[in-house]
matplotlib code that plots the C-alpha trace (Angstrom):
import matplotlib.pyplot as plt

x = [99.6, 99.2, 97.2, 97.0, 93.7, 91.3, 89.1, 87.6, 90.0, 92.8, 95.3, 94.6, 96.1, 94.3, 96.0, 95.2, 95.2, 94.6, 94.9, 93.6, 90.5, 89.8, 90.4, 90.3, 90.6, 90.9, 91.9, 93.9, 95.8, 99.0, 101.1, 103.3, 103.6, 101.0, 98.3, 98.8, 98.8, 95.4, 94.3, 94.9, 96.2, 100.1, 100.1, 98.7, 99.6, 101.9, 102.5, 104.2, 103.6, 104.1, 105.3, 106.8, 109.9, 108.8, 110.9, 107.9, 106.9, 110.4, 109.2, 107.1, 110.1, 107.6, 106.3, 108.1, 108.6, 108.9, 109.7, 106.6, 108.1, 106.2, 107.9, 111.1, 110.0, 108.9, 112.2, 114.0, 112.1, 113.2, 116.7, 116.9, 114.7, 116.7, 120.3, 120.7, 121.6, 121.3, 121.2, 117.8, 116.3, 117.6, 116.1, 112.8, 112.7, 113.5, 110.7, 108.5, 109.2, 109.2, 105.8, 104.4, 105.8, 104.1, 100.7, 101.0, 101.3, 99.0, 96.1, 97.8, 100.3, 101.2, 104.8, 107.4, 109.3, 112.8, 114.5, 112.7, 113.6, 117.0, 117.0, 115.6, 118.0, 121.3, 119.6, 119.2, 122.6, 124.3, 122.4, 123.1, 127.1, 127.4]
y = [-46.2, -44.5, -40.9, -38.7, -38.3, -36.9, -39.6, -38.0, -34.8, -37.4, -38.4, -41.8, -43.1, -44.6, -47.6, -48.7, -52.3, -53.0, -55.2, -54.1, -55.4, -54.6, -52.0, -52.2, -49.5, -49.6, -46.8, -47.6, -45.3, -46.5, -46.2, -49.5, -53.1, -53.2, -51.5, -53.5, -56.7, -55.3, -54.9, -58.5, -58.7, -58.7, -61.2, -63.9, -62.7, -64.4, -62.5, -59.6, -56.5, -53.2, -50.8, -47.1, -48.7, -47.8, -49.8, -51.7, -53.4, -55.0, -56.5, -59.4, -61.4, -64.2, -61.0, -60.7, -57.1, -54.3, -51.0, -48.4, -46.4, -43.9, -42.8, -43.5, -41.1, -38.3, -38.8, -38.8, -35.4, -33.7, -34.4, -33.2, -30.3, -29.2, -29.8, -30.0, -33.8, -34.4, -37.8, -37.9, -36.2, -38.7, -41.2, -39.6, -39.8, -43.7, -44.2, -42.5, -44.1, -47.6, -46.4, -45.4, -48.6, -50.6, -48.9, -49.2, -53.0, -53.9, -54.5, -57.8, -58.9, -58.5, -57.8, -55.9, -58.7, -59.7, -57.4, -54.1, -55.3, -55.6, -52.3, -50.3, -52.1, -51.0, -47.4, -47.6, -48.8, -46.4, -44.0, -45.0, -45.6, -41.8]
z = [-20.5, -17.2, -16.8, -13.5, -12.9, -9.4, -7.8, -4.8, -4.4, -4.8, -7.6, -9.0, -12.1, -15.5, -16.6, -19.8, -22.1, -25.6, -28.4, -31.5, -30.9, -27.4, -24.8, -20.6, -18.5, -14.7, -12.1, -9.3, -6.5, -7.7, -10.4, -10.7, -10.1, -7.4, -9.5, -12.8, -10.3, -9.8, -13.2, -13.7, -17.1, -16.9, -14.5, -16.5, -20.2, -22.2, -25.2, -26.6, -24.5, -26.4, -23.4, -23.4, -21.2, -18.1, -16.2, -13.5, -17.2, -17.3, -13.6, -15.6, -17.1, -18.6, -21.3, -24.9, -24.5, -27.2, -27.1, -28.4, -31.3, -30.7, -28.0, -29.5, -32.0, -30.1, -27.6, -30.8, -31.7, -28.7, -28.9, -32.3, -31.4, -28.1, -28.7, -32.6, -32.4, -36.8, -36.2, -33.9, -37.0, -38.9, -36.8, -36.3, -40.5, -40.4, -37.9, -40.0, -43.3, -42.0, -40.1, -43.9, -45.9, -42.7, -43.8, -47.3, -47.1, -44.1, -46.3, -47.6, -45.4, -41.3, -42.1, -44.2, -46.5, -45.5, -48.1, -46.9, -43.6, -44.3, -45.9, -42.6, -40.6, -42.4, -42.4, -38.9, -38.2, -40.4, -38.4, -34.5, -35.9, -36.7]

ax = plt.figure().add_subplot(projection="3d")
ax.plot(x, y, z, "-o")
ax.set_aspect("equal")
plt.show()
């Protein structure tokens, strides 16, 4: 996550990394590659990073990367919102669903089994082939 912010009459940006159990923060002048070289983390992680597509992200090629949904949800929001697009709303409503059946099983497992799966994606594909 980056965030504008003043550091001596000047605009410096917040970058931001988590994991669910921990949370670093570091301000840097910059905004991209050179300033999360800087923070440190990217560089050497070699997981799964959770990103809002902000393309300098896509710069570390030895990350898994995924997509934050959401910002898929609230890009998905606008569209239906500003041009009247039915299947953004339709979207937006599959996020949120698979969002809520993620929650309700959370406190037993770390993922949805394969049939729900299966289910979400045929919704979603029905949805983007409209």
């Amino acid at each position: 996550m980056k965030r504008g912010l003043p550091v001596e009459n000047k605009l410096h940006w917040l970058h931001v990394a988590s994991t669910p159990y921990l949370t670093y923060y570091t301000v840097h002048q910059k905004r991209g590659r050179e300033a999360m070289d800087a923070m440190g983390i990217l560089p050497e992680f070699c997981g799964r990073a959770v990103h809002d597509h902000w393309s300098p992200y896509f710069g570390y090629d030895h990350l898994k990367h995924s997509l934050c949904n959401a910002h898929h949800l609230r890009d998905s929001i606008f569209v239906y919102e500003q041009y009247g697009q039915e299947w953004a709303e339709k979207l937006s409503r599959c996020l949120i669903d698979i969002k809520e059946e993620v929650d309700l099983v959370s406190e037993y497992s770390d993922h949805l089994d394969h049939e729900k799966i299966e289910l979400y994606e045929a919704r979603y594909d029905e949805i983007i082939e409209y």
